[in-house]
C-alpha positions as CSV (number, residue, x, y, z in Angstrom):
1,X,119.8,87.7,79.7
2,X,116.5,86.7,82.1
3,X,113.0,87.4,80.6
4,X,112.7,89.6,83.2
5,X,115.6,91.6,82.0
6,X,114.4,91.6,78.5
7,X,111.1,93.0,79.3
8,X,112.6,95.6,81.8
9,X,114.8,97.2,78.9
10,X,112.1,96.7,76.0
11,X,114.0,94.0,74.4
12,X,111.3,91.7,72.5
13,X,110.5,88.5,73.2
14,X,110.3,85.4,70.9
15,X,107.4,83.0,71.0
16,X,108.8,80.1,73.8
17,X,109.6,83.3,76.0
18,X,106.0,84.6,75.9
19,X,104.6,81.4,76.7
20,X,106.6,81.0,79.8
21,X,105.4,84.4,81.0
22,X,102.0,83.0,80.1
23,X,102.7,80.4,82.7
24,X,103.3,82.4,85.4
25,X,100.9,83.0,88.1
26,X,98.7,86.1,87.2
27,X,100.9,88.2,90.2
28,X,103.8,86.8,89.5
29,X,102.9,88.5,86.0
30,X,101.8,91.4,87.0
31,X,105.3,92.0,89.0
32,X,106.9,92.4,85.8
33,X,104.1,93.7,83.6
34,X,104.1,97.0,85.7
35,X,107.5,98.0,86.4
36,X,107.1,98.2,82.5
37,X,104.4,100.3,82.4
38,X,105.7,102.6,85.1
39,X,109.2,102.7,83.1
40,X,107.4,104.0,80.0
41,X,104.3,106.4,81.6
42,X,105.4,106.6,84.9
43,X,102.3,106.9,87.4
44,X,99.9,109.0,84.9
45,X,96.8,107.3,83.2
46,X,95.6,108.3,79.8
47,X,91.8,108.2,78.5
48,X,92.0,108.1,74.8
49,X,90.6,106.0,71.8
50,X,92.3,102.5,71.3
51,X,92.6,99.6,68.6
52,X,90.1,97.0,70.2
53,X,92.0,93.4,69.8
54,X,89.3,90.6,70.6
55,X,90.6,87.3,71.4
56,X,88.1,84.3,71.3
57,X,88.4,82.3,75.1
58,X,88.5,79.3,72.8
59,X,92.1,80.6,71.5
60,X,95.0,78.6,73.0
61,X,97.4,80.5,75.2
62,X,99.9,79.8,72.1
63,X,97.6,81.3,69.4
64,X,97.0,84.3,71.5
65,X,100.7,84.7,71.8
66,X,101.7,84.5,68.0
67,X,98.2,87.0,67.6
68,X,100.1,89.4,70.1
69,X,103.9,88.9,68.4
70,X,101.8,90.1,65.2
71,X,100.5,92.8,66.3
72,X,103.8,94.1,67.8
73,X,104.8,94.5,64.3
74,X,101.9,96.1,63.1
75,X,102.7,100.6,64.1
76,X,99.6,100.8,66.2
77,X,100.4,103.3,69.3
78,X,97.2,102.3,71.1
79,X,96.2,98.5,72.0
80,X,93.1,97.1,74.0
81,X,93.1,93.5,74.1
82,X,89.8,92.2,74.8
83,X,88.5,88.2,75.4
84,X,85.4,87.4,74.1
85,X,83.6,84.2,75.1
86,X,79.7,83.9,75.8
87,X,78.7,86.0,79.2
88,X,80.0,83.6,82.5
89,X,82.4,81.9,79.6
90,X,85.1,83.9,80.8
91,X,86.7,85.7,84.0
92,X,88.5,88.9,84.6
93,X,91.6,87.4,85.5
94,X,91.6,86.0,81.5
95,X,91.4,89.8,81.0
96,X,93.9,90.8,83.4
97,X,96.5,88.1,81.9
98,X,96.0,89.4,78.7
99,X,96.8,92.6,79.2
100,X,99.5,91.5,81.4
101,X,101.0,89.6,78.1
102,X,100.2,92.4,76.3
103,X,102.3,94.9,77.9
104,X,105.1,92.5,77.9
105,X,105.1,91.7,74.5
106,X,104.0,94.7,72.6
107,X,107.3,96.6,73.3
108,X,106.6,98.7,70.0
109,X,103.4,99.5,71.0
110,X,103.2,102.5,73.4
111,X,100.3,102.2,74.6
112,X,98.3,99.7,76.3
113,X,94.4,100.0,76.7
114,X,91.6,98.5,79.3
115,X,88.4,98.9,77.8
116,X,86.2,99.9,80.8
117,X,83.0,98.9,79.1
118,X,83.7,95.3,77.8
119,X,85.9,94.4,81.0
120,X,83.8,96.7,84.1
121,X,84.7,99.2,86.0
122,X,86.3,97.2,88.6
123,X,88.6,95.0,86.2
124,X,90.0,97.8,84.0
125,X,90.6,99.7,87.6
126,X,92.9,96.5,88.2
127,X,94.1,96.1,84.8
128,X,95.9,99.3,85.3
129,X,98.3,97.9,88.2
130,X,98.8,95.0,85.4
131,X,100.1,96.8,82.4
132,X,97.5,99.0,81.2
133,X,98.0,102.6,81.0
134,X,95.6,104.0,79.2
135,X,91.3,103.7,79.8
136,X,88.6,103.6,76.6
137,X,85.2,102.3,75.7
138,X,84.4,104.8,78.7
139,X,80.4,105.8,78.9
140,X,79.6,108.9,77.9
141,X,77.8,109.9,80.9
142,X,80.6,108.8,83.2
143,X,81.4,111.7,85.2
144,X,85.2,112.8,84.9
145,X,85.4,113.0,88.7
146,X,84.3,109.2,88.7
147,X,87.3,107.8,86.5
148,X,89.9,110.0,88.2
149,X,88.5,108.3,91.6
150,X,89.1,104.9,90.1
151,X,92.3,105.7,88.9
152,X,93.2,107.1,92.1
153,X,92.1,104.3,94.4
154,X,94.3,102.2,91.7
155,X,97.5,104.2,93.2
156,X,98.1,106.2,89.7
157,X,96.9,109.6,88.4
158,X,95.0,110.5,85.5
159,X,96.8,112.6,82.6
160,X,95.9,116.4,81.8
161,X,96.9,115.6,78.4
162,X,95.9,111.9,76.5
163,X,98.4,111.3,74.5
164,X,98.5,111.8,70.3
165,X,96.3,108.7,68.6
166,X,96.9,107.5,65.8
167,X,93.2,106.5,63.5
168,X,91.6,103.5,64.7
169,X,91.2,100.9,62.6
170,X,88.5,98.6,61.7
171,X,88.0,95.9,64.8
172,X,89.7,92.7,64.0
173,X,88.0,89.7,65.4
174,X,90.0,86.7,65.6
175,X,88.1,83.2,65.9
């Protein structure tokens, strides 16, 4: 069975797999990482709290793999994998790629966040053709009418109803 296949019908992947996706250009990645998100949430966008994930930019592309093949095991429902790196240290298509990965991998994991105010506006708008299906970290003051334009002008719609959370846990760094 292809990788492709594997990540079409939820199988999980082992380590060497993930890495080859890792390899991939960033839309050859997102050709698979959202056929998977439309299989499992169809066109609808959630807003919703999330487990924040940060991944050091100084991680290898291996590390951050094995990180993500742990989490898979862990029950969370809700996942926002974030880079951190000093500012101009990183770009958004690190972002992008992560979250790309982490809809790929995280098969037990329902539910894959873009945090709109660690990534921008712009990049979690993207993100969401790349995986993500669900929007946190959103300002307060953010007009509702404002994130359902985004999510619009991204081809998707937003949700009448987020979708049950489970508690958030304390943020996990990882260095």
């Amino acid at each position: 069975m292809t990788i492709r296949e594997k990540t079409m019908l939820g199988y999980p992947l082992d380590t060497s797999e993930a890495i080859s996706l890792a390899e991939l250009p960033l839309l050859e990645l997102g050709r698979l990482a959202h056929p998977v998100r439309e299989r499992l949430h169809a066109r609808l966008v959630y807003l919703g709290e999330s487990r924040v994930e940060e991944f050091s930019s100084r991680l290898s592309v291996r590390e951050c793999i094995e990180r993500l093949i742990e989490i898979r095991g862990a029950g969370y429902r809700s996942v926002a994998p974030v880079v951190t790196a000093e500012p101009g240290q990183t770009t958004g298509e690190q972002e992008i790629r992560l979250i790309a990965l982490a809809r790929l991998i995280l098969d037990t994991v329902p539910h894959i966040a873009a945090d709109w105010t660690r990534l921008s506006s712009a990049t979690a708008q993207i993100s969401l053709r790349f995986g993500a299906d669900t929007l946190c970290g959103l300002p307060g003051d953010l007009p509702l009418k404002e994130i359902e334009r985004h999510v619009q002008e991204a081809g998707l719609q937003l949700a009448e109803t987020p979708p049950a959370r489970a508690p958030l846990d304390p943020l996990r760094v990882l260095a």
